[in-house]
PLY file of the C-alpha trace (Angstrom):
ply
format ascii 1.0
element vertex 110
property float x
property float y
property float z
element edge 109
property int vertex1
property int vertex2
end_header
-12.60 -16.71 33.44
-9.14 -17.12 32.72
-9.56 -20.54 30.58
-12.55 -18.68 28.37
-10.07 -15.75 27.34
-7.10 -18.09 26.79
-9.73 -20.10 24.82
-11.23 -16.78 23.07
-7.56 -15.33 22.21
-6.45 -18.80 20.64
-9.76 -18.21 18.52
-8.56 -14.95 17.52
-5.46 -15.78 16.64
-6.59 -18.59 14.82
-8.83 -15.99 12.86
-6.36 -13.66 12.63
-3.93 -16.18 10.95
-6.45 -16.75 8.40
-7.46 -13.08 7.72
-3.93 -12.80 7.03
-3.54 -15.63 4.58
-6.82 -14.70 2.95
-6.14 -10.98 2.84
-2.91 -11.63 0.93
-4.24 -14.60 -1.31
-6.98 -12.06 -2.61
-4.72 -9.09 -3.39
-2.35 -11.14 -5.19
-4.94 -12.91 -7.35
-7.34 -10.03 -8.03
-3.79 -8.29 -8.40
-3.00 -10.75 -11.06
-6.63 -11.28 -13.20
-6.69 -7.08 -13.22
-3.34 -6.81 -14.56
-4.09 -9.70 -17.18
-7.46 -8.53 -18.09
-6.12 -4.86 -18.07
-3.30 -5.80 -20.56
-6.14 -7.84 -22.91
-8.74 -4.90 -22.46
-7.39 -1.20 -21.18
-11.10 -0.10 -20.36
-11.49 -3.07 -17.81
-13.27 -2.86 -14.46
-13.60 -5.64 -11.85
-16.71 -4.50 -11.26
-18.22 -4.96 -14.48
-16.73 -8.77 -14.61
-18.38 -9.54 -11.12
-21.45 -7.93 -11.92
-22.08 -9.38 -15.23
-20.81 -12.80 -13.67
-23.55 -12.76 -10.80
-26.44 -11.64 -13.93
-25.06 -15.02 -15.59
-24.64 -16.90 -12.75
-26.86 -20.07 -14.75
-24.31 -19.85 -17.71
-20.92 -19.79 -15.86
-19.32 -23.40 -14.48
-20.42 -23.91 -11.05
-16.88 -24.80 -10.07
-15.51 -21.49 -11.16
-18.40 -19.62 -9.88
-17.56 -20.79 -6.47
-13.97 -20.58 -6.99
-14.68 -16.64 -8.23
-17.22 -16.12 -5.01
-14.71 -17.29 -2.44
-13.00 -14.23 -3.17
-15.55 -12.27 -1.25
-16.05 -14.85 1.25
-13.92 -14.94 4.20
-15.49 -17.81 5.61
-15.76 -19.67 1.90
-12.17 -19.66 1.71
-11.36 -20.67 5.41
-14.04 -23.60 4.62
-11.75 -23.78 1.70
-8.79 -23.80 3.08
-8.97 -26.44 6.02
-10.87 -28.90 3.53
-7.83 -28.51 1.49
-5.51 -28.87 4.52
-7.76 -31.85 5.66
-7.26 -33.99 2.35
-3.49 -33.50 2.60
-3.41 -34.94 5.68
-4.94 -37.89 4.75
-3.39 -38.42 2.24
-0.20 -38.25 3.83
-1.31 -41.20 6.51
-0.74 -41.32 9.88
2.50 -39.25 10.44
2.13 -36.31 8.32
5.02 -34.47 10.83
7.25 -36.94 9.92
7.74 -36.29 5.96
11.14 -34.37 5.64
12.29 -33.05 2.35
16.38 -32.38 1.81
17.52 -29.32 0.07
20.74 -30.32 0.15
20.93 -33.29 -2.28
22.22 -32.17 -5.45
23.49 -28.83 -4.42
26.70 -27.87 -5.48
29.08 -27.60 -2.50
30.48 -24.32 -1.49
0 1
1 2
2 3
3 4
4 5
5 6
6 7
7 8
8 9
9 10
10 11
11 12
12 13
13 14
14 15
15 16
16 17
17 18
18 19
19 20
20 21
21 22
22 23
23 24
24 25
25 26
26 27
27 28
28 29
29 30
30 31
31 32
32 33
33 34
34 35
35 36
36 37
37 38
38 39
39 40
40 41
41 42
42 43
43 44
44 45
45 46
46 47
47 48
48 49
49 50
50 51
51 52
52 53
53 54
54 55
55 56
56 57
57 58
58 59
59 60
60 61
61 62
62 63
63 64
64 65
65 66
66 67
67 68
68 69
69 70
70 71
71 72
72 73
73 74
74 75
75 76
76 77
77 78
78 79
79 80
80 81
81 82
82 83
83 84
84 85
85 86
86 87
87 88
88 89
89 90
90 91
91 92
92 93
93 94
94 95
95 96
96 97
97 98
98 99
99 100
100 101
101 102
102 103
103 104
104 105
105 106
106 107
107 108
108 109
């Protein structure tokens, strides 16, 4: 019993990591497009724009459809997410732990 709720809790925690980085990802970007489309048109509403998007759905870029959808899909942008996080790693090789960046070349000294 013990293993299955250590198991179950790293599971949560693993969701709840995500649900974090996807709750903030999609207030700062919807935060964004509504201030930008709000500044081009006063009278804008989301959910016009998502509405009339879904009616067109044939006539907008599939890309950017999916890109716009993920926005309301939790488990789109997780997918998202560790697909991204999986081509990193590649590319990075074998020892992805082992890249270290210095901050402190070209600083000026105290």
């Amino acid at each position: 019993v013990s293993t299955q709720s250590t198991g179950s809790s790293g599971i949560n925690a693993e969701y709840g990591v995500y649900t974090d980085i996807y709750n903030s990802y999609i207030t700062k970007i919807e935060g964004y497009i509504c201030t930008r489309l709000q500044d081009l048109h006063p009278n804008f509403q989301m959910e016009v724009l998502l509405n009339l998007i879904k009616s067109r759905k044939d006539e907008v870029d599939p890309e950017l459809f999916d890109t716009l959808a993920s926005f309301a899909d939790f488990m789109l942008f997780k997918e998202n997410i560790l697909n991204y996080k999986s081509q990193k790693d590649n590319e990075m090789g074998e020892f992805p732990s082992l890249v270290v960046t210095s901050l402190a070349c070209g600083l000026p000294k105290s």
